[in-house]
C-alpha positions in Angstrom: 65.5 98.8 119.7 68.0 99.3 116.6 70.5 97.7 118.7 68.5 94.5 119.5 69.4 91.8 117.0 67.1 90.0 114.8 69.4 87.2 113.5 71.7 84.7 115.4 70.4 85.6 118.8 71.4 82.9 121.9 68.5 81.4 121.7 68.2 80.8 118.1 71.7 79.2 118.4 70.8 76.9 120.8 68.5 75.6 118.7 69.6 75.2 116.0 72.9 73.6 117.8 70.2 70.9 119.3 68.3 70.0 116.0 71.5 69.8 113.7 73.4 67.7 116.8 70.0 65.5 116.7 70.7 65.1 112.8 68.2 67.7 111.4 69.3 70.0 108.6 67.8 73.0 107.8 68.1 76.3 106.0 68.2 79.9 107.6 66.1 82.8 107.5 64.1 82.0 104.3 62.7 85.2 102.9 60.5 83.6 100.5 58.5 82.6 103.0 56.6 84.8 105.4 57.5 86.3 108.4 61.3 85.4 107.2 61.4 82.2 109.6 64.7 81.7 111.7 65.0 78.3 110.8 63.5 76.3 107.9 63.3 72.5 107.2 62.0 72.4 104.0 62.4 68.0 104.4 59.6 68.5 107.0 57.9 72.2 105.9 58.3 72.9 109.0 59.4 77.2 109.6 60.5 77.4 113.8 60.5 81.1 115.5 62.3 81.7 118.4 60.7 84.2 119.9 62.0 86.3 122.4 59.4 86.3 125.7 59.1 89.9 126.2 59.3 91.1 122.3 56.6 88.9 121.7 53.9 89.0 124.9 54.7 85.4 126.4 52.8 84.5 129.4 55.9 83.7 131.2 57.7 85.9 134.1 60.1 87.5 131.3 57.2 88.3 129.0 55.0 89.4 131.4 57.1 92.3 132.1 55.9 95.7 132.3 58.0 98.5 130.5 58.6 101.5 132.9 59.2 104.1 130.1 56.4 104.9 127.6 53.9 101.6 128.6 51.5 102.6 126.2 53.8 102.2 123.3 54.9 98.8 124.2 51.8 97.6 124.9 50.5 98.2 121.3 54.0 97.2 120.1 53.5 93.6 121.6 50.0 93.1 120.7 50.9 94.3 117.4 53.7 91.7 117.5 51.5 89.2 118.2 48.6 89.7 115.6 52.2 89.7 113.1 52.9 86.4 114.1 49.3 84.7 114.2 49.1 86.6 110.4 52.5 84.6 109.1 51.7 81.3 111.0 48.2 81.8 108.8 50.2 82.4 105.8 52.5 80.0 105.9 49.3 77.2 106.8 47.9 78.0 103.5 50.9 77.4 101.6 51.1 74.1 103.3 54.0 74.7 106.3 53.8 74.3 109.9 54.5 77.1 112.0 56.2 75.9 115.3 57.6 78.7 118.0 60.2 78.3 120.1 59.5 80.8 123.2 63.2 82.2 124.7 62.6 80.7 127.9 62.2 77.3 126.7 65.1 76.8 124.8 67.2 75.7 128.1 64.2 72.8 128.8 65.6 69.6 126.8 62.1 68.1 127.2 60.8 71.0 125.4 63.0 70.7 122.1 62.8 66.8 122.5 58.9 67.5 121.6 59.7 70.0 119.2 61.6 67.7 116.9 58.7 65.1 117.4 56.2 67.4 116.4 59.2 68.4 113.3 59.4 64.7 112.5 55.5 63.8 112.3 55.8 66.5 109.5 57.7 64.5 107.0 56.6 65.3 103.5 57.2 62.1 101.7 58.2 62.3 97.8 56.1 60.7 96.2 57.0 57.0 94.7 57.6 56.5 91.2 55.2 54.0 89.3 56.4 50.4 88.6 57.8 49.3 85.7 55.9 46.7 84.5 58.5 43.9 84.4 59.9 41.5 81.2 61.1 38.8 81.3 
C-alpha cells in the first residue's frame, strides 16, 4: 500500500487536464482544508476527490472487488475509508465548501465531468459589490 500513490494519480490528471482546458483554475492539494482535497477552486469553494473505486468502496465492478488475501482487513479498511470521507465532506460543509467526488471509473465519461463543472459553476461565490458613491455634480 506504501507504494500506491496519493498525489498525481491518472485520474486526478485527467481531471484536472479537463477543468483547466474548460478554463477553470484551481489550486492543489490544499492542506488547510480537510481531508487535503486533490483539487481546490477557491473561485467556486468547491474541493473535488478523485477517488479511486476500489480504495474507496464504489459500487462499480472495480470497487466491488473482493480482496483474496486478508478480506477482513480490507473490508474494515474501506468502510473506514468511507466514514473518512463522509467526516471531511461534513467538515468542509460547515466551513461553507462543496465537496464533489470524482469516482476513478468516471473520469473517462465526458458527460460525467461536463456535469461536474456545472455543478462547479452553480457554486460561484460572488464578491460582494462595493456601495455607490453618491454622485456630484
Amino acid at each position: 500500500m506504501k507504494s500506491v500513490g496519493r498525489k498525481d494519480t491518472a485520474p486526478e490528471l485527467a481531471v484536472r487536464r479537463y477543468l483547466h482546458r474548460r478554463g477553470l483554475r484551481y489550486r492543489l492539494h490544499v492542506g488547510s482544508l480537510p481531508g487535503t482535497p486533490d483539487i481546490v477552486l477557491p473561485r467556486y469553494r468547491t474541493a473535488i476527490y478523485v477517488h479511486g473505486c476500489f480504495w474507496h468502496g464504489h459500487d462499480c465492478r472495480h470497487g466491488s472487488v473482493q480482496a483474496r488475501t486478508n478480506p477482513e482487513y480490507w473490508r474494515s479498511k474501506i468502510a473506514a475509508n468511507r466514514e473518512r470521507d463522509a467526516r471531511k465532506a461534513r467538515a468542509l460543509a460547515e466551513l461553507g465548501w462543496s465537496a464533489l467526488v470524482v469516482w476513478e471509473c468516471e473520469v473517462a465519461n465526458a458527460e460525467v465531468l461536463d456535469a461536474l463543472i456545472g455543478r462547479i459553476r452553480r457554486n460561484r461565490v460572488r464578491a460582494p459589490r462595493a456601495p455607490r458613491r453618491p454622485q456630484s455634480g
